[in-house]
C-alpha positions as CSV (number, residue, x, y, z in Angstrom):
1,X,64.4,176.1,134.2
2,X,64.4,177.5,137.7
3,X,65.3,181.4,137.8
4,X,69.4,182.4,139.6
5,X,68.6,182.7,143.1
6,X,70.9,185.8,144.0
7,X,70.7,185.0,147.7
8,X,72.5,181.6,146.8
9,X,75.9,181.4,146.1
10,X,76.6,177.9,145.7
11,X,74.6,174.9,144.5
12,X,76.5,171.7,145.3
13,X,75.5,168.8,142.8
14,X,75.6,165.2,143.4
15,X,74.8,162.6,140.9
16,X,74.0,158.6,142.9
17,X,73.7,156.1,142.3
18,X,73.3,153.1,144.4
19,X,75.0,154.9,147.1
20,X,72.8,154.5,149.9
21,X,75.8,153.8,152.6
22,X,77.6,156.6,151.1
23,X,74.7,160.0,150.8
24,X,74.7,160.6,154.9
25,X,78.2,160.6,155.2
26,X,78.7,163.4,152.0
27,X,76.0,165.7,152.7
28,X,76.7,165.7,156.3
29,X,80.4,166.6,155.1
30,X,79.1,169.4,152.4
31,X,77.0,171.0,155.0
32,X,80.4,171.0,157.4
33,X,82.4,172.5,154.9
34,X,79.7,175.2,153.6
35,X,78.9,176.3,157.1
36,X,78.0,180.2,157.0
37,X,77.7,180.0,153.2
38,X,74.2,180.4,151.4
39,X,74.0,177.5,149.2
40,X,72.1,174.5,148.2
41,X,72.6,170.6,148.2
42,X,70.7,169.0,145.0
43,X,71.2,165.2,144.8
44,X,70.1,163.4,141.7
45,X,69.2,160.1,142.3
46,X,70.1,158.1,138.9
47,X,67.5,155.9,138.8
48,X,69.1,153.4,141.8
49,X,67.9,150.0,142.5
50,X,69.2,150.4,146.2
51,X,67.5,152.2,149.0
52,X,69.3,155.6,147.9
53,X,66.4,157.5,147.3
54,X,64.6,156.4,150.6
55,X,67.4,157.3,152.4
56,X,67.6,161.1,150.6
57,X,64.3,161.6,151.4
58,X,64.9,160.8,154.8
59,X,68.1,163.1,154.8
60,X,66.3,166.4,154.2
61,X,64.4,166.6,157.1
62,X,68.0,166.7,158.6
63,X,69.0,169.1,155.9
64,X,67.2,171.6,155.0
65,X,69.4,172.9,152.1
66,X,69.2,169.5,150.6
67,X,67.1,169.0,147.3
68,X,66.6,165.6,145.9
69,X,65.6,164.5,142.4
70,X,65.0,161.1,141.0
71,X,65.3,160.3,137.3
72,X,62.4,158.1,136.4
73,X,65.0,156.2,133.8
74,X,68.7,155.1,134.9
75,X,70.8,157.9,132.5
76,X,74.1,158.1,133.6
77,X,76.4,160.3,135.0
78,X,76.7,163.2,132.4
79,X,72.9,163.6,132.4
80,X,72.3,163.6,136.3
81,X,75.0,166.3,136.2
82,X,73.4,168.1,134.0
83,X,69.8,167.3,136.1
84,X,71.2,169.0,138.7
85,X,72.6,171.9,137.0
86,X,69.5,172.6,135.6
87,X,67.8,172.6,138.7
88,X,69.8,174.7,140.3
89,X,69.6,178.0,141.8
90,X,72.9,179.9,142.6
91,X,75.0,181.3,139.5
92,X,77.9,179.3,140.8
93,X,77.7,175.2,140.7
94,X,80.2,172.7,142.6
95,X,79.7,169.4,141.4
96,X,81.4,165.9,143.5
97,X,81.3,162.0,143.0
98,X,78.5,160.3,145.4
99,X,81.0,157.9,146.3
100,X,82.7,159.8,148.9
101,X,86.0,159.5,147.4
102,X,86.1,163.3,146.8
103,X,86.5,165.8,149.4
104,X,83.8,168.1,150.3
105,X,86.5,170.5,152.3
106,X,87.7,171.4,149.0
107,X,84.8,172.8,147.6
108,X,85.4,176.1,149.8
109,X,88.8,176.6,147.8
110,X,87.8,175.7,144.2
111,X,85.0,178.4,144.5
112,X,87.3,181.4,146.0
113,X,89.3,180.5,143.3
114,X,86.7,180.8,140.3
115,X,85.3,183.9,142.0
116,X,88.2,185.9,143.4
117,X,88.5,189.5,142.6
118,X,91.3,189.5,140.0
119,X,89.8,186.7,137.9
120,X,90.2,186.8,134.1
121,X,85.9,187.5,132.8
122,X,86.9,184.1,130.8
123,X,87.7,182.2,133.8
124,X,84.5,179.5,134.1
125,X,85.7,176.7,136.2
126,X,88.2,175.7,138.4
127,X,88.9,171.4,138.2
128,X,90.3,169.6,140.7
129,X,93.5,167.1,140.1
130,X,93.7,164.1,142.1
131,X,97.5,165.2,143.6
132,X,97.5,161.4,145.5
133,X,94.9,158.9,144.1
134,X,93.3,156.6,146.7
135,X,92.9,153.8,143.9
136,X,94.0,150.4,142.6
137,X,96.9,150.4,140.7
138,X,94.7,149.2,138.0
139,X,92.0,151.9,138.2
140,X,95.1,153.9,138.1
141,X,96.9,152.7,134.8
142,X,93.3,152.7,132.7
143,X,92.9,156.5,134.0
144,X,96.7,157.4,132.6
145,X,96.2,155.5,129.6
146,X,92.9,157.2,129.4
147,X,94.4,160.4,130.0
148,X,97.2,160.3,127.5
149,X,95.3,159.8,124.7
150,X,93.1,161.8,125.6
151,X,95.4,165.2,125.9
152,X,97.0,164.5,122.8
153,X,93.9,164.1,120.6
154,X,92.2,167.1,122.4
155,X,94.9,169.0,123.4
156,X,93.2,170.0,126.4
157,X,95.7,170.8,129.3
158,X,94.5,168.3,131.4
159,X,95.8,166.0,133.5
160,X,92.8,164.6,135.5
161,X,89.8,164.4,133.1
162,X,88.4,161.7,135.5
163,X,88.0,164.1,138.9
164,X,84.0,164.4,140.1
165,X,85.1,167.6,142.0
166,X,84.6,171.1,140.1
167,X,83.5,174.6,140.5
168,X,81.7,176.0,136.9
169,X,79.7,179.1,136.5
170,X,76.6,177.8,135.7
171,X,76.0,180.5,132.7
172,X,79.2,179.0,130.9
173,X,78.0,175.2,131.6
174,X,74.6,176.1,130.1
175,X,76.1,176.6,126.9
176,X,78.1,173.5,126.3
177,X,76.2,170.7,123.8
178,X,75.1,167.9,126.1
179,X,76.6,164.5,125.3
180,X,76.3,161.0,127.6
181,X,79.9,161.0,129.2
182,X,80.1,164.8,128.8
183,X,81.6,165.1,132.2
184,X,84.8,163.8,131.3
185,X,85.6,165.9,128.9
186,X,84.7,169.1,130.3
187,X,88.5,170.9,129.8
188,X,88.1,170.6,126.1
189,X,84.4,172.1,125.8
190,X,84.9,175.1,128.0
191,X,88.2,176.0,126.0
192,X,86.4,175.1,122.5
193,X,83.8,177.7,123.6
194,X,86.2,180.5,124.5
195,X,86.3,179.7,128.1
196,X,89.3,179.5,130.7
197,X,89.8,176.2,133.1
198,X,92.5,176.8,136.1
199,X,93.2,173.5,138.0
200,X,93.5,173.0,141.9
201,X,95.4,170.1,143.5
202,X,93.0,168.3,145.8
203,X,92.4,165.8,148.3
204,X,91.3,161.6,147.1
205,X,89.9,159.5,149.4
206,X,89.3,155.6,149.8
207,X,85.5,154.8,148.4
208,X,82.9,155.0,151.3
209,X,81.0,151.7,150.8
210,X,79.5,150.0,147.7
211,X,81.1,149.3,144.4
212,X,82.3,151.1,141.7
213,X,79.8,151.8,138.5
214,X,82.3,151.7,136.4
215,X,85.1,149.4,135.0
216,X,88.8,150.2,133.2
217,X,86.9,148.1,129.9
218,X,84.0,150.1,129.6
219,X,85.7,153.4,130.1
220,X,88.2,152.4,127.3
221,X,85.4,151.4,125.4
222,X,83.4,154.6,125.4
223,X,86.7,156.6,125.4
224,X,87.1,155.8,121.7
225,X,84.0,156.4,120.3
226,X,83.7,159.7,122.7
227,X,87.2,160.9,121.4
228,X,85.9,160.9,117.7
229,X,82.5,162.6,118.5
230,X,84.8,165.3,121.0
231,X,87.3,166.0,118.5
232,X,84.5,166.3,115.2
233,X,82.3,168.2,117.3
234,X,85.2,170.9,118.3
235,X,86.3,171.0,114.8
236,X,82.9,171.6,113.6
237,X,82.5,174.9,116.0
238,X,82.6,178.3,115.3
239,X,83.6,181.1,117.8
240,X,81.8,184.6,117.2
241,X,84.5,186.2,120.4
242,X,81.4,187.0,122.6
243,X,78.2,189.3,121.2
244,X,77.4,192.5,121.5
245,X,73.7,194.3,121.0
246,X,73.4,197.0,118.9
């Protein structure tokens, strides 16, 4: 695991995959929005059968904050987060969809949030909420349905499990178990570990180019069996209220 970097402040990570249309577009947009900022790009390629990978090598002799990493092994999401999070170098992490449909120019205001000066010491990320989703109807109805049962089996306080675009302390993600699909339930593990999550209204955008990797059927279908696993493994936790050495 690479050592905190203190002259970083931000590491920006990007899971992809098959988004080869889509990664030029984003990181140009990151760098724009992180301009006078010391932090990091780290794209994790999952394992794409596009020419993604090509391209992002191409991409950082553009950028030169960009970092690239390729899973041997398609993985999913929740592990090329977690790639990238472990790669990383700056004590805070902002993570984004590779599709484009989140906005890089919130990024700037989900970290001043998590950092300010007056922030509770619990405080460990900041998640955006989709205020005006650029989806079908569809997409839009699985993610509610999703959602509701979701809240009430977890009791989470959140409204938009689904949203790519985040700001974590990297300490605090560290210590969460890891779990394929993890990402989506990232309200409920933070708060199960003692943690504080504040939510920001952001911006939703149309999809870039390319298809979605996911369908309303397979969500569903994982969101069962995830639910159970979620809600045993919170039960079965135990909360010591922080350490102290002696």
């Amino acid at each position: 695991m690479p050592p905190v970097a203190q002259s970083l402040e931000f590491s920006v990570v990007v899971p992809v995959h098959n988004e080869a249309g889509n990664v030029e577009t984003l990181i140009t947009e990151i760098a724009r929005a992180l301009d006078g900022r010391a932090f990091e790009m780290v794209f994790v390629d999952d394992a794409s059968t596009d020419d993604t990978r090509a391209k992002l090598a191409e991409l950082k002799g553009k950028f030169p904050m960009l970092r690239v990493l390729g899973h041997r092994k398609n993985a999913g999401q929740s592990r090329a987060i977690r790639s990238g999070i472990l790669a990383a170098r700056a004590p805070v992490i902002g993570t984004l969809d590779g599709d484009g449909q989140n906005d890089p120019a919130d990024l700037p205001d989900l970290y001043r949030q998590l950092t300010r000066a007056d922030a509770p010491d619990s405080l460990k990320m900041v998640m955006g909420r989709r205020a005006k989703r650029k989806d079908t109807a569809w997409k839009r109805f699985g993610s509610r349905f999703a959602n509701n049962i979701r809240k009430r089996m977890l009791n989470d306080d959140c409204d938009d499990s689904g949203c790519g675009i985040k700001a974590i302390k990297r300490e605090a993600y560290l210590q969460l178990p890891y779990f394929d699909h993890m990402h989506r339930y990232m309200p409920a593990l933070m708060r199960a570990e003692g943690f504080d999550v504040e939510y920001r209204d952001v911006n939703h955008r149309e999809r870039g180019t390319g298809t979605s990797n996911y369908t309303n059927f397979g969500r569903l279908n994982d969101a069962f069996s995830d639910l159970r696993g979620v809600t045993w493994l919170i039960r079965r936790r135990r909360n010591p209220g922080g350490a102290d050495e002696i």
